[in-house]
C-alpha positions in Angstrom: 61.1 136.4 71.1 63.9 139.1 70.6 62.9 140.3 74.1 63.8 137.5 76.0 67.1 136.8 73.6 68.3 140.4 74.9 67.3 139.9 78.7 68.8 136.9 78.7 72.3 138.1 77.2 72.0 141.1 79.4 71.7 139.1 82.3 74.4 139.1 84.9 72.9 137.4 88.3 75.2 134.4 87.6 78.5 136.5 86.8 79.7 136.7 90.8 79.8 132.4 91.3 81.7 131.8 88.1 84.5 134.4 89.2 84.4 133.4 92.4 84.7 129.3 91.0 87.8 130.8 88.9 89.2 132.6 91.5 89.0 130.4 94.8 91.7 127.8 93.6 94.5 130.6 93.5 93.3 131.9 97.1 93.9 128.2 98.1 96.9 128.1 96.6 98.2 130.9 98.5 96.5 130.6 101.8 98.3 127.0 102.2 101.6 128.8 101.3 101.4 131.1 103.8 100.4 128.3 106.1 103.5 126.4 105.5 105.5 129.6 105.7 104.7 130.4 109.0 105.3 126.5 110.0 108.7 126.6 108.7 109.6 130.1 110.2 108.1 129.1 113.4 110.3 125.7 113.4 113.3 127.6 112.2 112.7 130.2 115.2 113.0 127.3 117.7 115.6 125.7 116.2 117.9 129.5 116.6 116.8 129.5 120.1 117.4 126.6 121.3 121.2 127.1 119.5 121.1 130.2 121.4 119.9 129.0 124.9 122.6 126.0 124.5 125.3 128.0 123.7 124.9 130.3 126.8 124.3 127.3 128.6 127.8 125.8 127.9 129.6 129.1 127.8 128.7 129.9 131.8 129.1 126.1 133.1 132.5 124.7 133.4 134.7 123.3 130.0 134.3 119.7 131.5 130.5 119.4 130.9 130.2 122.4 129.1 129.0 120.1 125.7 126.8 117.8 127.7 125.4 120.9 129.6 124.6 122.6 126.0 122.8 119.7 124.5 120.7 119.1 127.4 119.7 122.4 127.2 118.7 122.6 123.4 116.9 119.3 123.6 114.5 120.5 126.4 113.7 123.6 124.6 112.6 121.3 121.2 110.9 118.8 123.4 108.7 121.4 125.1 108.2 122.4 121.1 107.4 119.2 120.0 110.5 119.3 117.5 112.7 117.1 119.2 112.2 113.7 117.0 114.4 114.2 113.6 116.3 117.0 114.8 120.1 116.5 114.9 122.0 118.3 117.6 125.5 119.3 118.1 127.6 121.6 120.5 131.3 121.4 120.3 133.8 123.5 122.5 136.6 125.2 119.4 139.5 126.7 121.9 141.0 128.4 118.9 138.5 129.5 116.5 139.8 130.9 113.0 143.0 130.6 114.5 142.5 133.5 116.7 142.9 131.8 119.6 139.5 132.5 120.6 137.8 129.9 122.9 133.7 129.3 121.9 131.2 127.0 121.9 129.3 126.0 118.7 125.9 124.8 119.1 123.8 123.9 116.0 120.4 121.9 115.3 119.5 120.7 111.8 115.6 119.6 111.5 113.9 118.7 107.8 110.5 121.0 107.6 108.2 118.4 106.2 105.2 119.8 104.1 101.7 119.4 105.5 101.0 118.2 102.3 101.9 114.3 101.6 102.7 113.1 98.5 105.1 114.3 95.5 104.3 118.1 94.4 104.7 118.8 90.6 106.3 121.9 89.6 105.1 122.0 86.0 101.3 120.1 85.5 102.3 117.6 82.5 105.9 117.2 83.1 105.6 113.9 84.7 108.9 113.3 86.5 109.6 116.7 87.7 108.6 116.4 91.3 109.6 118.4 94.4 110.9 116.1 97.4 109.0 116.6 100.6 111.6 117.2 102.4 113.3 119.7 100.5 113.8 122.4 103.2 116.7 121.9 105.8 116.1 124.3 108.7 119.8 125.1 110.6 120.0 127.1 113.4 123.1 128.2 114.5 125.0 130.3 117.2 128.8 130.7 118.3 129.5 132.6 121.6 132.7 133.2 123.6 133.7 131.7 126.0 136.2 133.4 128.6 136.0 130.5 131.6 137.6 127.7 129.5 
């Protein structure tokens, strides 16, 4: 009978699955964050180039259009994305910026990231009422070029 008692304690053929069952909710946890990282970077990397490709857009056309020229430009770029719907979109023309005198065109788009995940997301387990919105992250991207035809 002490025989098998020691064998039995010894035994370690069922050690690997009850790490493994301890370990694989943190590796969840952290796969989906990176996940959702690299959706919001990606989003946010659109969003600074479509600025970008609008503000060179209205810099080179002419100061009559130059706004309507920019924002055409910024929403094709988050259409062929698939970010157009709930991004807001602006591009002004600022002929004396700081007060330098300087004449540039602003063009910025403002997009909530929305979390794969639906529902409200506790930041402490037991805390009832302390939630996270989902829509807690504003991506902006921004650019500001000169402008020496207007």
């Amino acid at each position: 009978m002490k025989s098998t008692k020691k064998t039995f304690l010894r035994d370690t053929r069922g050690q690997s699955l009850v790490e493994f069952a301890l370990i694989l909710p943190m590796m969840l946890v952290v796969m989906f964050m990176i996940t959702e990282f690299g959706r919001a970077l990606y989003q946010f990397n659109v969003l600074s180039t479509a600025c970008r490709e609008g503000a060179r857009e209205a810099v080179v056309s002419s100061s009559t259009n130059a706004v309507q020229v920019g924002t055409d430009r910024m929403n094709l770029i988050l259409s062929k994305a698939n970010l157009q719907t709930g991004t807001t979109v602006t591009v002004t023309t600022d002929n004396n910026y700081q007060g330098t005198g300087t004449h540039v065109v602003i063009a910025t788009a403002t997009r909530p990231f929305n979390w794969a995940f639906k529902g409200p997301m506790p930041v402490n387990a037991g805390a009832g009422s302390a939630t996270v919105s989902k829509t807690a992250l504003t991506l902006t991207g921004r650019s500001i070029m000169h402008s020496e035809t207007f």
